[in-house]
N, C-alpha and C positions, 0 to 999 in steps of 0.2 A: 776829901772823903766825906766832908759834912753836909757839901752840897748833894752830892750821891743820895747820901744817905733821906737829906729833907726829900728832895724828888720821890725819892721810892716812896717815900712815906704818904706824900701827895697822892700818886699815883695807886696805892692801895685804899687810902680814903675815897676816891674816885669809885676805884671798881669796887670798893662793899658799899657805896651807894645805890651803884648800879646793879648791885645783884639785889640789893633791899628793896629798890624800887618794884623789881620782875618779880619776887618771892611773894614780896605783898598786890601784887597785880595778879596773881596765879590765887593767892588766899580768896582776894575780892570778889573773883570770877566764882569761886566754887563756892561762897556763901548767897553770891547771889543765884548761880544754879539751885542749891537747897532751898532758898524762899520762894523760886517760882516754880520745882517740884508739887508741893503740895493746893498751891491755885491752881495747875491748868488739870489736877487729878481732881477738883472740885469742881470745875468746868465740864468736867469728861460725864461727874452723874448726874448733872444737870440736863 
């Protein structure tokens, strides 16, 4: 049962890596959408 148990264990550290990886990949994308919002609308009254 101990080894069960480590596995699982393993295997959930895996997958909240994996979902922290995509969470912060989805964060990254939308701060980088807000910093290039306000350049290409300065571009735009140019």
């Amino acid at each position: 049962m101990k080894i069960i148990r480590s596995i699982g264990g393993f295997f959930m550290f895996i997958l909240g890596g994996i979902i922290a990886i995509i969470v912060g990949s989805f964060m990254i994308r939308g701060t980088m959408h807000l910093w290039d919002k306000p350049q290409s609308k300065k571009d735009k009254e140019k």
